[in-house]
N, C-alpha and C positions, 0 to 999 in steps of 0.2 A: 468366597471372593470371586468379583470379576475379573475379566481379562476381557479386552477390547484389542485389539489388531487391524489396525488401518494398512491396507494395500491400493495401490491407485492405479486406474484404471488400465495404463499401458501397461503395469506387473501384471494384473491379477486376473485376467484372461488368457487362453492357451491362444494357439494360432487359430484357431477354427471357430474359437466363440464370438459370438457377435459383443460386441464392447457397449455397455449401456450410450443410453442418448446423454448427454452431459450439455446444457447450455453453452454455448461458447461467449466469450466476452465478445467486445467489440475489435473490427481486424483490426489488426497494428497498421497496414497500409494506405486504409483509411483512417486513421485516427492520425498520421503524420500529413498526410493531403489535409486534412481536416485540420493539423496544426496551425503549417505554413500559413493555409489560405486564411486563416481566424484570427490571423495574429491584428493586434491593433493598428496597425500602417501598413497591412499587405505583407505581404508576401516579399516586397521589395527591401521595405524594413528589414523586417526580421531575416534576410541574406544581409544588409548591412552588417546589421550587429553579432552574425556570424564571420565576417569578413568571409565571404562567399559570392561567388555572382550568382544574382537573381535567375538567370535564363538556367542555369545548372540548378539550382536549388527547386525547381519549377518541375522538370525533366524529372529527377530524384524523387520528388513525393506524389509524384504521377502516377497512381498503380498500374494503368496501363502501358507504359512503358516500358519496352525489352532491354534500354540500352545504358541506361544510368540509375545505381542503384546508390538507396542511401544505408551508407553505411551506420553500425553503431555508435562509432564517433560521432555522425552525424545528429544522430537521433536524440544523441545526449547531449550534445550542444545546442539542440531547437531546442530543446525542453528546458535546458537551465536560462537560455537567452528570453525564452516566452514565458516562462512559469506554469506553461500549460504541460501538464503530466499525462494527456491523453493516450500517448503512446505508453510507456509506464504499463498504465492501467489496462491496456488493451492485448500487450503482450502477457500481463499475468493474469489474465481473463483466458486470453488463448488458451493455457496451459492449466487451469484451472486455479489460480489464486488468487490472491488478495492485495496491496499494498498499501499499510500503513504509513505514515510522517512516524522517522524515528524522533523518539524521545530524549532530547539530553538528559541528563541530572544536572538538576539545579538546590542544591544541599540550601542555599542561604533564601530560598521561596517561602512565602506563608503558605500555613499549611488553609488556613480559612481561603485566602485565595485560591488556592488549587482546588479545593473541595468545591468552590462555586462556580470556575472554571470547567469543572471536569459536569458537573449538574446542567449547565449552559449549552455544552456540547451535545450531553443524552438527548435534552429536552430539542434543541434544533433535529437531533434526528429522529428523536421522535413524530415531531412534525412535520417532515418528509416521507415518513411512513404513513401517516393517516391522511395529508393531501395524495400522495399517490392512490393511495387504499380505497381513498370516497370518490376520488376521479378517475377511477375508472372505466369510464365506457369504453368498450371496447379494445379494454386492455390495460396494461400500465405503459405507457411510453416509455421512448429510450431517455431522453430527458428525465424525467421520474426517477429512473431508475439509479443515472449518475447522479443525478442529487442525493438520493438515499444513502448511496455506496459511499460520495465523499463526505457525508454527514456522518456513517457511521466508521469512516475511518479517522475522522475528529474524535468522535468519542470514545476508539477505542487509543488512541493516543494521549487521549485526555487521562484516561483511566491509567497507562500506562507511567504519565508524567504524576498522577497521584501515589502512584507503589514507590516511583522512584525518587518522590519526594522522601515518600514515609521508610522507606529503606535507609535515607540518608540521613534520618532521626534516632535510627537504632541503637543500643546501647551496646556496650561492650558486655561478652558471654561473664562471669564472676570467674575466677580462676580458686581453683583448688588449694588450698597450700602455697609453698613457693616451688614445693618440685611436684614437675610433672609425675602425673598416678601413672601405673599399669594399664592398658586398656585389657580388655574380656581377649583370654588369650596369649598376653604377652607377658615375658618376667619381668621382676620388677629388678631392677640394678642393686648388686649387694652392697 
């Protein structure tokens, strides 16, 4: 039998080892400048629809700026008002992870539609795999790159919404008897 043991990076070196090279995502500071400034109506916008003023909200995802910081309330408010998850994704790039779209369960889904659903999803990310892959000269761009990442966080949420279809098709275990057995170890009641 194997054993595997995952330790990550900040454990698993002493003080004096040097820490492998690890891509880092993209900065969180830039990806909220990058929010702001990309939203569909400016920047002006989207402080509206935070009830925010523009001129603060401006200052705030300015990374050069010493004097106004955006906080995580913040952060979670550009991203639910814009629908853009840049930031999100940029902070668990930082720290080296992933994020998925959670999956509801939906018990009353067909199951043919989720199977074609979740097929749809592979197949889009597959194809952000092989335009990056044959366009490469000169590298894979950053664009590339986020399209890959949010294609295959569709398709592992796809996958996820098909278990949790098929989890909610499950039947019930058969039951022993009417009284519960002894399990391995335990007495049985006289």
């Amino acid at each position: 039998m194997r054993t595997n043991i995952s330790i990550d990076a900040a454990h698993g070196y002493g003080a004096d080892e040097p820490v492998p090279d690890m891509p880092r995502g993209h900065d969180a500071a830039i990806a909220a400048h990058d929010t702001a400034h990309g939203y569909a109506g400016g920047i002006d916008a989207l402080a509206k629809r935070m009830q925010v003023n523009a001129n603060t909200l401006t200052h705030k995802v300015n990374p050069k700026n010493t004097t106004h910081f955006l906080t995580l309330r913040d952060a979670i408010e550009m991203q639910w008002q814009s629908r853009d998850y840049r930031i999100l994704h940029a902070i668990a790039g930082e720290l080296g992870f992933a994020c998925i779209p959670a999956t509801p369960v939906h018990s009353e889904g067909d199951p043919i539609d989720t199977l074609v659903r979740m097929q749809m999803a592979f197949a889009d990310y597959a194809q952000a795999l092989g335009e990056a892959l044959t366009r490469r000269a000169g590298g894979v761009s950053a664009n590339q790159m986020r399209k890959a990442e949010f294609h295959a966080a569709e398709a592992v949420a796809g996958i996820g919404h098909a278990l949790a279809l098929l989890r909610s098709l499950m039947r019930e275990e058969p039951r022993m008897g009417g009284a519960p057995q002894a399990g391995r170890g335990e007495r049985a009641a006289p």
